[in-house]
Biopython code that builds the backbone (N, CA, C, O; Angstrom):
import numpy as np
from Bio.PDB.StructureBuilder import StructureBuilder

atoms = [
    (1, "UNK", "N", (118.452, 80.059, 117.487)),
    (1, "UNK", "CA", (117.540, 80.837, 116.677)),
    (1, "UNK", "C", (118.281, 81.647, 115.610)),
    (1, "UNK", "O", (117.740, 81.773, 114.512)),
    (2, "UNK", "N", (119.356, 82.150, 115.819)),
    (2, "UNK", "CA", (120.320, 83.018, 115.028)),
    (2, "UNK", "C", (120.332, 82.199, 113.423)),
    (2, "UNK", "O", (120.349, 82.571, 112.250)),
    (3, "UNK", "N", (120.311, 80.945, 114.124)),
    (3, "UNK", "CA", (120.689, 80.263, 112.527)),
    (3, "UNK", "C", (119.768, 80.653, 111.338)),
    (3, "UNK", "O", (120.261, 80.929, 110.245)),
    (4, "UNK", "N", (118.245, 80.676, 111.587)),
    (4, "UNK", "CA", (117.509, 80.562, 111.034)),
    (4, "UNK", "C", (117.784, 82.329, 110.252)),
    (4, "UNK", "O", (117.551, 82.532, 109.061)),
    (5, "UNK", "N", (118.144, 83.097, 110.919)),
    (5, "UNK", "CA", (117.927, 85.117, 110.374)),
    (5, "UNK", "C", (118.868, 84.964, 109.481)),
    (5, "UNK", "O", (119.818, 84.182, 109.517)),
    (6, "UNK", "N", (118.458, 86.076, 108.308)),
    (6, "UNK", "CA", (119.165, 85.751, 107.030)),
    (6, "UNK", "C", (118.954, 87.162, 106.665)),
    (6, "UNK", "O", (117.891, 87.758, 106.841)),
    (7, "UNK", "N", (120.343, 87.818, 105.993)),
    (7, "UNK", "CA", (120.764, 89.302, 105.440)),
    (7, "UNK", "C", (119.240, 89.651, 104.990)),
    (7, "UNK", "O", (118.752, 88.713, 104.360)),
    (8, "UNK", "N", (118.318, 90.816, 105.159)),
    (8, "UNK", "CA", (117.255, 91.184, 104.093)),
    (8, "UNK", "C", (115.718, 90.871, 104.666)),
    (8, "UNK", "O", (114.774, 90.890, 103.876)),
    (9, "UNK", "N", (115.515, 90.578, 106.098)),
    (9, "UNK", "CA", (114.945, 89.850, 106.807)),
    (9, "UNK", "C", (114.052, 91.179, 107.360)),
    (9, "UNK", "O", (114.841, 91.937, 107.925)),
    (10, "UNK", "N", (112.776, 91.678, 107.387)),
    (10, "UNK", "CA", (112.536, 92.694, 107.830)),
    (10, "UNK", "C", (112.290, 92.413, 109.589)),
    (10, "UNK", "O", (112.134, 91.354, 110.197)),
    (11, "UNK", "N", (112.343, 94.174, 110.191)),
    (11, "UNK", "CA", (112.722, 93.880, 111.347)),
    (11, "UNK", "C", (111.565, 94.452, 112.222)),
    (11, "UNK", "O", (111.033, 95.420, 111.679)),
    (12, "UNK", "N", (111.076, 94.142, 113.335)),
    (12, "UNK", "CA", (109.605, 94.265, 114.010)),
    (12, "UNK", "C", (109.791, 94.469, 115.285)),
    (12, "UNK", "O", (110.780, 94.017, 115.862)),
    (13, "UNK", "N", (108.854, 95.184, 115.896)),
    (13, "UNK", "CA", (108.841, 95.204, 117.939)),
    (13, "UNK", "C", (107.526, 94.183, 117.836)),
    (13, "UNK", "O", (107.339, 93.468, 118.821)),
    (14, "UNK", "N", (106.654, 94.071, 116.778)),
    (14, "UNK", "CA", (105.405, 93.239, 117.002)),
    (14, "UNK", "C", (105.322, 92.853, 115.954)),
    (14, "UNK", "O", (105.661, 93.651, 115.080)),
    (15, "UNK", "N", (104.813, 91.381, 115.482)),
    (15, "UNK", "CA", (104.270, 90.736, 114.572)),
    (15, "UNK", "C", (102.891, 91.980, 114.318)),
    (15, "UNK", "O", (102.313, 92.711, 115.122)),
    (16, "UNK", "N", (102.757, 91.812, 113.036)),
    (16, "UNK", "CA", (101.601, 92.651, 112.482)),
    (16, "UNK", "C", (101.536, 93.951, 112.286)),
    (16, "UNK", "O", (100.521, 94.453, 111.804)),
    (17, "UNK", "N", (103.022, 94.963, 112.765)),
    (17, "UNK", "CA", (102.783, 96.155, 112.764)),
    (17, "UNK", "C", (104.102, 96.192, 111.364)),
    (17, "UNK", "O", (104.954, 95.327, 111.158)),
    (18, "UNK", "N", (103.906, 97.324, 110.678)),
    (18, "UNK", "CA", (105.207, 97.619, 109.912)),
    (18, "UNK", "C", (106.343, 97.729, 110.313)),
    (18, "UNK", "O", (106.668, 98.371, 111.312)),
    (19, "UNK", "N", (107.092, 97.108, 109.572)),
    (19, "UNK", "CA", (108.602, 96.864, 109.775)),
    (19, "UNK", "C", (109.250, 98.411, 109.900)),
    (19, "UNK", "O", (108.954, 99.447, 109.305)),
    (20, "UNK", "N", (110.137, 98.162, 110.801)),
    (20, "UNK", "CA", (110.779, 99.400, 110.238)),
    (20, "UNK", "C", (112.468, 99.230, 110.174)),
    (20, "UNK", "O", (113.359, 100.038, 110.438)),
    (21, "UNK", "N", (112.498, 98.297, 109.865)),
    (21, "UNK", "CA", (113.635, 98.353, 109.294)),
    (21, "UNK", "C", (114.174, 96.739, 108.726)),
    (21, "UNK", "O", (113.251, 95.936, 108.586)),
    (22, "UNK", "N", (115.769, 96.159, 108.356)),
    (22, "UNK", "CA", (116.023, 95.009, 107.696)),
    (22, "UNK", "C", (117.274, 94.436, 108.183)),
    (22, "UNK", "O", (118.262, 95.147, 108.363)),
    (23, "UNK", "N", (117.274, 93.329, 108.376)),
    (23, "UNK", "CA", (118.596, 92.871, 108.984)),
    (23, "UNK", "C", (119.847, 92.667, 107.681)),
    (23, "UNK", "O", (119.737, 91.861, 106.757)),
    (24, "UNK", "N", (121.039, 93.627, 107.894)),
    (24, "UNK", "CA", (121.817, 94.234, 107.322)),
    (24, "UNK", "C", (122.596, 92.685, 107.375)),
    (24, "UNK", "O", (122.593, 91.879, 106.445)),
    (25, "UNK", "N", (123.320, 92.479, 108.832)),
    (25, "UNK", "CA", (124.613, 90.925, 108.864)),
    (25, "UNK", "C", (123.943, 90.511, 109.601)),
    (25, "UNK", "O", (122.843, 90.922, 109.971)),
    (26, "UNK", "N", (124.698, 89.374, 110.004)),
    (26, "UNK", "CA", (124.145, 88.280, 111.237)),
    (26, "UNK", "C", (125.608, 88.284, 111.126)),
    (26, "UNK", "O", (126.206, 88.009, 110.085)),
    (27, "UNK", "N", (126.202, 88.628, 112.316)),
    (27, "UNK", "CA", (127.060, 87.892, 113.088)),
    (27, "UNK", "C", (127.034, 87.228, 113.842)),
    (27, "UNK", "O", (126.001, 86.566, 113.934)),
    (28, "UNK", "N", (128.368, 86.936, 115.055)),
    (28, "UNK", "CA", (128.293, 85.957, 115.768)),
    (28, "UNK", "C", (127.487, 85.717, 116.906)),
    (28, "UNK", "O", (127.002, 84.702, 117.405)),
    (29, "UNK", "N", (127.469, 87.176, 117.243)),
    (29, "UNK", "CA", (126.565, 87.480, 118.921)),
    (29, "UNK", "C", (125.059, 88.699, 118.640)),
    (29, "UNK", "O", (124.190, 89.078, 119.425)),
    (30, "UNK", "N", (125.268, 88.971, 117.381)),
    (30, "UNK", "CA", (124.603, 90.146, 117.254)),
    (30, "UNK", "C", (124.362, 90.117, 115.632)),
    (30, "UNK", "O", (125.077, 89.595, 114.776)),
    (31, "UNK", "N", (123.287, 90.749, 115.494)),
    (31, "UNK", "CA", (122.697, 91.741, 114.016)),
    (31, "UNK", "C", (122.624, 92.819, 113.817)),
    (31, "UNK", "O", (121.982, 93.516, 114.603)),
    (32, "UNK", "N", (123.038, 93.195, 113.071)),
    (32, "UNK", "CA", (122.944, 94.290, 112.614)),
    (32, "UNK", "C", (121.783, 94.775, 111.639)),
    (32, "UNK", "O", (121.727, 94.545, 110.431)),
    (33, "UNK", "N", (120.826, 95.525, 112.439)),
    (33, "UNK", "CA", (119.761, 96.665, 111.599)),
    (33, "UNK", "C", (119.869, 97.430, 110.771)),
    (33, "UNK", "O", (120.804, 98.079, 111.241)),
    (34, "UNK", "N", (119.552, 98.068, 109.515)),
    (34, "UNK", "CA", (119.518, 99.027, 109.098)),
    (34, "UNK", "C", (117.877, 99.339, 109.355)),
    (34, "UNK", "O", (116.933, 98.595, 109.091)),
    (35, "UNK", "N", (117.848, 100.782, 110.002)),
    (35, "UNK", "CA", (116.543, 101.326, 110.770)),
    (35, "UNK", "C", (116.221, 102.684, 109.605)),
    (35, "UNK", "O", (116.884, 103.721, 109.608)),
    (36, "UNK", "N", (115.281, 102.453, 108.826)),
    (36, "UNK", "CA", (114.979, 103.433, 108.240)),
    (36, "UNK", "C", (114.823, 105.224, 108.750)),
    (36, "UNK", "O", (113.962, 105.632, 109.530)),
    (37, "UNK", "N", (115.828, 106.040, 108.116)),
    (37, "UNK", "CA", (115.989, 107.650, 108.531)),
    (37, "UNK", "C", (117.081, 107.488, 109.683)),
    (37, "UNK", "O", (117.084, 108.491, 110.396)),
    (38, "UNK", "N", (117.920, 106.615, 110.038)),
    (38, "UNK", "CA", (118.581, 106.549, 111.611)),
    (38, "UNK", "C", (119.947, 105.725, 111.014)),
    (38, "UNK", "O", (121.074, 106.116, 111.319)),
    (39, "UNK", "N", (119.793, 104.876, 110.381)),
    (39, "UNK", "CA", (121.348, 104.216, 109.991)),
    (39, "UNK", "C", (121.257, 102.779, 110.818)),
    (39, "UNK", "O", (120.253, 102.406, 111.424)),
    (40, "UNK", "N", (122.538, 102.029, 110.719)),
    (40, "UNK", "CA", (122.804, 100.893, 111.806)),
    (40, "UNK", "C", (122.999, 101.128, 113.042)),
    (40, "UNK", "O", (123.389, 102.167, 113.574)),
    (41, "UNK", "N", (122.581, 99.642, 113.723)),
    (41, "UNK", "CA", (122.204, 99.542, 114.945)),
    (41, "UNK", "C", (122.335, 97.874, 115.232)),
    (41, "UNK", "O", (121.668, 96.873, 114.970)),
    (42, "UNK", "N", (123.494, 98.164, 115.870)),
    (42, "UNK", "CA", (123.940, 96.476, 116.241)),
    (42, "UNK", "C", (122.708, 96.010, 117.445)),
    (42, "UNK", "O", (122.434, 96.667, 118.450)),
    (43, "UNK", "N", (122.132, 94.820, 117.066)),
    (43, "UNK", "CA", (121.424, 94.407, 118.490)),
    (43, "UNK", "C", (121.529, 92.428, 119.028)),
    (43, "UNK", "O", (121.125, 91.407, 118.471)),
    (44, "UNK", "N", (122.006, 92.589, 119.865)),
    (44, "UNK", "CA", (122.270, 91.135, 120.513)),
    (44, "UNK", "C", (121.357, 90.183, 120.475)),
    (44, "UNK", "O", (120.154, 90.386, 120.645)),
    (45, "UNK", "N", (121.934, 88.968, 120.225)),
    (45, "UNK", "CA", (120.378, 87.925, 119.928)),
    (45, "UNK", "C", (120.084, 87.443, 121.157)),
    (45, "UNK", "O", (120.019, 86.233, 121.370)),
    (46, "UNK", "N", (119.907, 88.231, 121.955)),
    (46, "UNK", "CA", (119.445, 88.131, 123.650)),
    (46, "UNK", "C", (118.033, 88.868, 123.737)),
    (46, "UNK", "O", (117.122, 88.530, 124.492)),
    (47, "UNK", "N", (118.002, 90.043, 122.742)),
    (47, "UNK", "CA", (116.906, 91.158, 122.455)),
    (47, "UNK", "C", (115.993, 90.328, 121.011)),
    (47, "UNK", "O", (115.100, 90.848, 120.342)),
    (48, "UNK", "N", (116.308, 89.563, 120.922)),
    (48, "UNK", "CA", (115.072, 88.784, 119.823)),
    (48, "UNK", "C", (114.317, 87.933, 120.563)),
    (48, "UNK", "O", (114.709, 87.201, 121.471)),
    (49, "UNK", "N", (112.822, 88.106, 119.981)),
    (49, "UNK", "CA", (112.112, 87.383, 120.423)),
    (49, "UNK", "C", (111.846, 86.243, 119.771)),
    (49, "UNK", "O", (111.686, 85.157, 120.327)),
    (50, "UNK", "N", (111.781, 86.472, 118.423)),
    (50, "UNK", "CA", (111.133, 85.448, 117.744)),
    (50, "UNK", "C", (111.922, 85.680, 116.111)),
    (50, "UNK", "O", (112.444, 86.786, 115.975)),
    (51, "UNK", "N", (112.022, 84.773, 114.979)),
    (51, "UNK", "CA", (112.698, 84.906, 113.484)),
    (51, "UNK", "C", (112.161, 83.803, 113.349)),
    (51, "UNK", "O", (112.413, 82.681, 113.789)),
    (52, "UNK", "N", (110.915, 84.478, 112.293)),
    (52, "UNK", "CA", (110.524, 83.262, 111.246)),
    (52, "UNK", "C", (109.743, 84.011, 110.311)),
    (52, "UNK", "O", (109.271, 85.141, 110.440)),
    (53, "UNK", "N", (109.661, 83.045, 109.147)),
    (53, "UNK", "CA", (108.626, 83.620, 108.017)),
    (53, "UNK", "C", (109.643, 84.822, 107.773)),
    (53, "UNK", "O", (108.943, 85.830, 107.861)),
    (54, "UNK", "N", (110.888, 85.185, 107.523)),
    (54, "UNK", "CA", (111.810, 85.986, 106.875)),
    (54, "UNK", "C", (111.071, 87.735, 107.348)),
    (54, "UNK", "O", (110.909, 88.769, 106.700)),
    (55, "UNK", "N", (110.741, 87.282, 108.985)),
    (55, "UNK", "CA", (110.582, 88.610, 109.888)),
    (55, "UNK", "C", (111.344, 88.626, 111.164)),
    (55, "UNK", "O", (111.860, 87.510, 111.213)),
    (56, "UNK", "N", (111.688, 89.290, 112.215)),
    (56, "UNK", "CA", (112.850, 89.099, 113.358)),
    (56, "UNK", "C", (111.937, 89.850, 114.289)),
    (56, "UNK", "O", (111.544, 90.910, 113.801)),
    (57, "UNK", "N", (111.507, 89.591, 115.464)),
    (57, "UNK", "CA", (110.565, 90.595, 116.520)),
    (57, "UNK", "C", (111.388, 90.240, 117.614)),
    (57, "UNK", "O", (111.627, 89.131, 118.092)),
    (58, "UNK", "N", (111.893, 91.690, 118.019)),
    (58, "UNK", "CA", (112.900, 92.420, 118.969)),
    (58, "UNK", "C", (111.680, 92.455, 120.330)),
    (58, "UNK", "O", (110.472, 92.586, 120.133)),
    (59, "UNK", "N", (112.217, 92.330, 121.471)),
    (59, "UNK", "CA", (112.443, 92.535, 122.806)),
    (59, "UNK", "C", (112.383, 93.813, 123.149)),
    (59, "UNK", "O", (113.234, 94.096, 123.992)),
    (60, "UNK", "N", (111.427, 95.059, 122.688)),
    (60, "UNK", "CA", (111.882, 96.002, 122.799)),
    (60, "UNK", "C", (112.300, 96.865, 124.288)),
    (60, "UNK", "O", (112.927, 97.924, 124.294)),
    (61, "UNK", "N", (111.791, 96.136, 125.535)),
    (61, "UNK", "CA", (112.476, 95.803, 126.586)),
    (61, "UNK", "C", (114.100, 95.441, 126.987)),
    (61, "UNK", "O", (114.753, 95.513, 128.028)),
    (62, "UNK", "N", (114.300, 95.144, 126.015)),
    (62, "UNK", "CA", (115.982, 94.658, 126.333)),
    (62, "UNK", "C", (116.758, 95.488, 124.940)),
    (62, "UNK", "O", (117.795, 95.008, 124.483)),
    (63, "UNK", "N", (116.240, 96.569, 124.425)),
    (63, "UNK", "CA", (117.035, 97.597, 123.687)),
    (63, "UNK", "C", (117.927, 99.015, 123.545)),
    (63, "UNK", "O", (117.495, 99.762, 122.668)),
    (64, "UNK", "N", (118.195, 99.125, 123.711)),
    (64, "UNK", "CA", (118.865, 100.449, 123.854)),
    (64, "UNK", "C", (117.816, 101.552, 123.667)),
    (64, "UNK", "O", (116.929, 101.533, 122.813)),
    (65, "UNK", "N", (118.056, 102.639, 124.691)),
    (65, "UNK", "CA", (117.098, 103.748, 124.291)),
    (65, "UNK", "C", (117.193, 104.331, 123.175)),
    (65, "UNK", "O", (116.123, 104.435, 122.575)),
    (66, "UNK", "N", (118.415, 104.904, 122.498)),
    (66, "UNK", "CA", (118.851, 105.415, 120.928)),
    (66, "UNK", "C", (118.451, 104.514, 119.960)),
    (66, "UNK", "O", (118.623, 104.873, 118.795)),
    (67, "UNK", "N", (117.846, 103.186, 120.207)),
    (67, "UNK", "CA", (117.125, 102.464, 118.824)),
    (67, "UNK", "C", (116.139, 102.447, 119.119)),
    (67, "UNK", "O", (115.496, 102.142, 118.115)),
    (68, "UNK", "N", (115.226, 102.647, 120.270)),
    (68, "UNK", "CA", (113.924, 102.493, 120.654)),
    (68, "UNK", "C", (113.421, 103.918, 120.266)),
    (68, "UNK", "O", (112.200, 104.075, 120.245)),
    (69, "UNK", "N", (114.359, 105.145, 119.907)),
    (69, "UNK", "CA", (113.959, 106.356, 119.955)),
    (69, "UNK", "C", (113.795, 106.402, 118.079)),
    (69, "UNK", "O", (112.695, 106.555, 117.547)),
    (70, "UNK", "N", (115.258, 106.219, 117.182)),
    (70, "UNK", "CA", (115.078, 105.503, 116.501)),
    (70, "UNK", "C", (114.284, 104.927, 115.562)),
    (70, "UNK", "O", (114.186, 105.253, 114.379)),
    (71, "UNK", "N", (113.534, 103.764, 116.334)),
    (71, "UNK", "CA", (112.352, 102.872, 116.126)),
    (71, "UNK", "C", (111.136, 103.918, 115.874)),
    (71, "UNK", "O", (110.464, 103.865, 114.844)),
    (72, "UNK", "N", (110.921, 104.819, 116.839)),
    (72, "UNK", "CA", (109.890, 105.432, 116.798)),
    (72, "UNK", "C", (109.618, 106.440, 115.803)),
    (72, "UNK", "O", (108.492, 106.747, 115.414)),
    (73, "UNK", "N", (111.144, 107.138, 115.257)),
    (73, "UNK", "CA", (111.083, 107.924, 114.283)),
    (73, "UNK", "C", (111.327, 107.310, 112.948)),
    (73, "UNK", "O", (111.440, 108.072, 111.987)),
    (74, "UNK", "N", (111.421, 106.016, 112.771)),
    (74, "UNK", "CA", (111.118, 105.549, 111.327)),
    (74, "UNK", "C", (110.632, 106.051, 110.135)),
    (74, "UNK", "O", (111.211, 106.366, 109.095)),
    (75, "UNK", "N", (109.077, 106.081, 110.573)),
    (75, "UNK", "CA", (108.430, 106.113, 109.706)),
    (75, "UNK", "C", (107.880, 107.805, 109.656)),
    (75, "UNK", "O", (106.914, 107.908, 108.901)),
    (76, "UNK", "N", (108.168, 108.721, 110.101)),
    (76, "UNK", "CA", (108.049, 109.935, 110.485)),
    (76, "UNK", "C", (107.563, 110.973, 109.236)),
    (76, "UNK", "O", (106.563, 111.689, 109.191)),
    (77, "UNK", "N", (108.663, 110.783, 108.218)),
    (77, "UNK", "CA", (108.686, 111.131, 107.137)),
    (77, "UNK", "C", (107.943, 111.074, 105.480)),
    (77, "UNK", "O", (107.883, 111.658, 104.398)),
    (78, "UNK", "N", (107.390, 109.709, 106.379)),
    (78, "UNK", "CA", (106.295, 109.190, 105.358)),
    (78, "UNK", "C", (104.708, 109.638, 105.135)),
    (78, "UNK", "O", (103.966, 109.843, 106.095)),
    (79, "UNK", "N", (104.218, 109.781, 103.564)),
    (79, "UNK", "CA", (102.873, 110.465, 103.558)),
    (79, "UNK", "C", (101.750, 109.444, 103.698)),
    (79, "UNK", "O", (101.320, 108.765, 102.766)),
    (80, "UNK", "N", (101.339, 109.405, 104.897)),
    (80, "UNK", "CA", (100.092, 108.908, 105.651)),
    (80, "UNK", "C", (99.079, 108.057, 104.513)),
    (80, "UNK", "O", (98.446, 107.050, 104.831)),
    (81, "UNK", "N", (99.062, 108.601, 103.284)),
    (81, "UNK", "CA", (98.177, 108.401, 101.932)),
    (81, "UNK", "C", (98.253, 107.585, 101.728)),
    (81, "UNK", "O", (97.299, 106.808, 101.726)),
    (82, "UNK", "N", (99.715, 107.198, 101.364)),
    (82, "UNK", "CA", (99.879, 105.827, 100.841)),
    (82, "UNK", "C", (100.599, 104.351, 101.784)),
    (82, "UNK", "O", (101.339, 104.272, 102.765)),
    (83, "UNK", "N", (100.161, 103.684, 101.197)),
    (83, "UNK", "CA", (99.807, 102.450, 102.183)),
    (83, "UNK", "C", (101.154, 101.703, 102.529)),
    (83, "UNK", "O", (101.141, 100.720, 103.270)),
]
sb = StructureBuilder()
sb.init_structure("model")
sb.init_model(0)
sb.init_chain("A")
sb.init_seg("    ")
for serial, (resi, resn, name, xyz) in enumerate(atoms, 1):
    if name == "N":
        sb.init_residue(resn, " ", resi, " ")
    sb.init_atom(name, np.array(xyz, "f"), 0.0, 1.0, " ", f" {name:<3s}", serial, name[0])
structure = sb.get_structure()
């Protein structure tokens, strides 16, 4: 599956909800996130569920608590108004 994820790829716990963040590298065992308001966050392609249609949906079961916490504060900062 790794083959298919490509630098710029937005990043998901669920198809259909906003991204909150973009796949930075693809290395060999792992990707690297950039998680909006939080920085990088290496995550193993053991914790992907699915990469297609230039989206990646994480396992959020098999993540670290500091990106799941993270994850949640994404979008925190943002005004509700606009879409």
């Amino acid at each position: 599956m790794h083959e298919k994820i490509r630098e710029g790829f937005d990043v998901f716990l669920h198809d259909g909800e906003k991204s909150f963040g973009a796949v930075r590298q693809v290395r060999k065992n792992e990707i690297v996130v950039y998680v909006e308001n939080a920085g990088d966050f290496e995550i193993p392609f053991s914790a992907i569920k699915d990469a297609e249609a230039e989206k990646v949906i994480l396992d959020s079961a098999l993540l670290d608590p500091r990106l799941i916490e993270a994850i949640r504060r994404a979008h925190v900062g943002e005004d509700p108004r606009i879409p």
